[in-house]
TORLO-17753 format. One record per residue (C-alpha): x, y, z; residue in three letters; residue number from 1. Coordinates in Angstrom, 2 decimals. Layout:
BEGIN
+---------+---------+---------+-----+-----+
:      xx :      yy :      zz :  aa :   i :
+---------+---------+---------+-----+-----+
:       X :       Y :       Z : ALA : NUM :
...
+---------+---------+---------+-----+-----+
***
This chain:
BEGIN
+---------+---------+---------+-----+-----+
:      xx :      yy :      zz :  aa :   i :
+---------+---------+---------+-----+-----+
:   15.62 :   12.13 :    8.08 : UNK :   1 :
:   17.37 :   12.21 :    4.94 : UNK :   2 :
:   16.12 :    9.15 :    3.80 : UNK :   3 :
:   11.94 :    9.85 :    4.09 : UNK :   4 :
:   12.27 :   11.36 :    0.05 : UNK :   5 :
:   13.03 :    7.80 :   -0.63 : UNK :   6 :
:   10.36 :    5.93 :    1.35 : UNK :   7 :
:    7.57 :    8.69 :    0.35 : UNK :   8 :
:    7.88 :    8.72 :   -3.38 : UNK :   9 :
:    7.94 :    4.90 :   -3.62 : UNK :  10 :
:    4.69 :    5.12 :   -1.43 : UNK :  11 :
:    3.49 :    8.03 :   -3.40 : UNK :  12 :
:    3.21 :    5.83 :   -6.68 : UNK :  13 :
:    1.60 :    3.20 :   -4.37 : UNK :  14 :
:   -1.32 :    5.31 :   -3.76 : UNK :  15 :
:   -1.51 :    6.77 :   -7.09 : UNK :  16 :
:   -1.87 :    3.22 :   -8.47 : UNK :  17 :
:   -4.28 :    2.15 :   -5.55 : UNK :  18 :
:   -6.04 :    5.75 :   -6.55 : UNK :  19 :
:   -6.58 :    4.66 :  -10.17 : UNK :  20 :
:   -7.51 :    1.01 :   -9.53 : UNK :  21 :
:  -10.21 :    2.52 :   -6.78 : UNK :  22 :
:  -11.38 :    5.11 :   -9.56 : UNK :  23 :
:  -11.84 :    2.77 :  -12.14 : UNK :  24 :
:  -13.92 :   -0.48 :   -9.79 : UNK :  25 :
:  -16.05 :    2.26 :   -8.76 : UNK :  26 :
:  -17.35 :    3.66 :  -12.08 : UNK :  27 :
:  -18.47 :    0.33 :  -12.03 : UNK :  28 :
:  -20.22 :   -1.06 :   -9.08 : UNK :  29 :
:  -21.53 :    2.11 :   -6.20 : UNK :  30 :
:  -20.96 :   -0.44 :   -3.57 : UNK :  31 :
:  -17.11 :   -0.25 :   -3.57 : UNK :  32 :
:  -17.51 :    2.94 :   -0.84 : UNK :  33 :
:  -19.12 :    0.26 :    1.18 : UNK :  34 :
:  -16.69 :   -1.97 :    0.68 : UNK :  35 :
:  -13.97 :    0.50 :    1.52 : UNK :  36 :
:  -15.44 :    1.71 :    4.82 : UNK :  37 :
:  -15.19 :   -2.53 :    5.62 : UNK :  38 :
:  -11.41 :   -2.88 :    4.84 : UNK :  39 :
:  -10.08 :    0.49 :    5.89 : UNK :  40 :
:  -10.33 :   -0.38 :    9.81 : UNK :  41 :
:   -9.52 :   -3.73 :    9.22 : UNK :  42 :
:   -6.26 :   -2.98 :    7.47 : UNK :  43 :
:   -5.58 :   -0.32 :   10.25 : UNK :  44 :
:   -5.34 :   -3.16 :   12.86 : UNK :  45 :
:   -3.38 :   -5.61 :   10.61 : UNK :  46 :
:   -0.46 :   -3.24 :    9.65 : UNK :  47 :
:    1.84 :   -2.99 :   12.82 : UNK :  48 :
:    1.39 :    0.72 :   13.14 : UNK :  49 :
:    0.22 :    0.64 :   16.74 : UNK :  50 :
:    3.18 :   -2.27 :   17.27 : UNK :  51 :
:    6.11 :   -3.70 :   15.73 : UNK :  52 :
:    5.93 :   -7.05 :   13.47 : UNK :  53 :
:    8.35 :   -9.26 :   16.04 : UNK :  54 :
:    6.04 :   -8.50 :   18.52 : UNK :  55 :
:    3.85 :  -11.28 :   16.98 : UNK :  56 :
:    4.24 :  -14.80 :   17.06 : UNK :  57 :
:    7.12 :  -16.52 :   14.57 : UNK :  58 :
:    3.72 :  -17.84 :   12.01 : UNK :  59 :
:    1.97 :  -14.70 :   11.92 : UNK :  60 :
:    5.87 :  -12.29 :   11.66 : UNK :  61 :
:    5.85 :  -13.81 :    7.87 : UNK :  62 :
:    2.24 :  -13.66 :    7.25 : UNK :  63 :
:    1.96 :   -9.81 :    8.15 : UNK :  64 :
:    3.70 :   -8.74 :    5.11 : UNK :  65 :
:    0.91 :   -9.94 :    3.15 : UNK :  66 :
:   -0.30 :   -6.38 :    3.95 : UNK :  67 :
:    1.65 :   -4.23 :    1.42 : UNK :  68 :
:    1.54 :   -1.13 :    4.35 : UNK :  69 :
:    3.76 :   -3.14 :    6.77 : UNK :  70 :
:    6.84 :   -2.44 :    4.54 : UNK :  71 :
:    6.45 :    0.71 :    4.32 : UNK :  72 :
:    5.92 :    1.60 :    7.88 : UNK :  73 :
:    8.37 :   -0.87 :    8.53 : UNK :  74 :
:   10.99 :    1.06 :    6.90 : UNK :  75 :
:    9.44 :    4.35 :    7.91 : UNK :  76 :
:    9.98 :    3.38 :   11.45 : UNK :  77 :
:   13.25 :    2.52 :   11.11 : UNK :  78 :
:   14.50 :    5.53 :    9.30 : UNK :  79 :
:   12.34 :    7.66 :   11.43 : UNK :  80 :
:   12.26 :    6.81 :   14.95 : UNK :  81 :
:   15.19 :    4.37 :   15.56 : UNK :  82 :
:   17.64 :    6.03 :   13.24 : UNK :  83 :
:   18.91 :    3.34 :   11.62 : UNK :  84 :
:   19.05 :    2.11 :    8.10 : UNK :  85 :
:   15.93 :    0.32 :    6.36 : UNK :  86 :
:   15.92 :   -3.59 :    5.98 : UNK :  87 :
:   16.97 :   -3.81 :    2.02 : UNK :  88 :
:   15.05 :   -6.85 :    1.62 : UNK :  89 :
:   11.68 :   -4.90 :    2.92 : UNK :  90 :
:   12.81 :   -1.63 :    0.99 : UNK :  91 :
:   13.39 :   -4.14 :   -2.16 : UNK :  92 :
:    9.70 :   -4.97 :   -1.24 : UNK :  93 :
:    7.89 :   -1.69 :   -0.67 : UNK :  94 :
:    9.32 :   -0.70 :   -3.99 : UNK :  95 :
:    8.21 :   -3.85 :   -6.06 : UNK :  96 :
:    5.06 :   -3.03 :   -4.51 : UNK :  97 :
:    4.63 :   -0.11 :   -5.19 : UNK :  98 :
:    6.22 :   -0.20 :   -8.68 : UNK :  99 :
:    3.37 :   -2.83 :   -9.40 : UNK : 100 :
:    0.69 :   -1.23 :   -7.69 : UNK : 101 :
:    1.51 :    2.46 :   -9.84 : UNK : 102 :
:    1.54 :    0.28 :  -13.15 : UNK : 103 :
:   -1.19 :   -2.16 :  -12.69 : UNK : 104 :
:   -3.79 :    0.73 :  -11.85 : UNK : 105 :
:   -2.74 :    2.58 :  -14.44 : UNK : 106 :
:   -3.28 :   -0.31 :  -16.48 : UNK : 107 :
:   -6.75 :   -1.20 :  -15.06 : UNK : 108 :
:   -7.80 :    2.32 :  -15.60 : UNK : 109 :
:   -6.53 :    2.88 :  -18.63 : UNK : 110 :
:   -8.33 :   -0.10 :  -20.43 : UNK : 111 :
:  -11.34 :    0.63 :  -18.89 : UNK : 112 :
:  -11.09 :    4.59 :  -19.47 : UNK : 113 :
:  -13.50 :    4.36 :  -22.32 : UNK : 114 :
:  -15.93 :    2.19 :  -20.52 : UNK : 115 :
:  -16.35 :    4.49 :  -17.38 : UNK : 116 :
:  -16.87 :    7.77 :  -19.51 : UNK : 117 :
:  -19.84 :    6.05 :  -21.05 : UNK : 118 :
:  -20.94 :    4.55 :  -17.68 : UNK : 119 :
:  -20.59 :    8.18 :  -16.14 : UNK : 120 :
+---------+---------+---------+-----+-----+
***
């Protein structure tokens, strides 16, 4: 339980860059709600939080972590209920993801900061 610090912050600055891309698409277009209310459910049943990754078939255990959740609960679930330490190489993933996630929406929403206080 020691280790949850260092799974939540890297998925902290996931969601704050997620959080800033979001913001800044929908200053833009109204319809990204709609679009969100699409994806959310669907990316509920693709990350393996109801079941474990090898549970799926050898060409789908590879495609899964095209999903950038599945690391993270991954690793969650491995710290949390088995005990064990995290996989490196997913831990070396959730945090590449989520270091690009935090700086690319920050990006996004910092160029277009100017633009969505004249839209709003």
């Amino acid at each position: 339980m020691l280790l949850v610090p260092l799974i939540f912050i890297p998925f902290m600055a996931f969601l704050i860059g997620m959080s800033w891309f979001l913001a800044a698409l929908g200053a833009f277009t109204r319809d990204a709600g709609y679009l969100m209310i699409t994806i959310v459910p669907l990316f509920m049943f693709a990350t393996p939080i109801f079941y474990s990754h090898a549970a799926l078939p050898p060409p789908f255990n590879f495609w899964i972590y095209a999903n950038a959740l599945t690391g993270f609960v991954e690793v969650m679930r491995d710290v949390v209920l088995f005990g064990k330490l995290p996989d490196m190489i997913v831990y070396g993933y959730t945090l590449a993801i989520s270091v690009f996630s935090f700086y690319f929406g920050y990006w996004f929403f910092d160029r277009y900061r100017n633009v969505i206080v004249d839209v709003l």
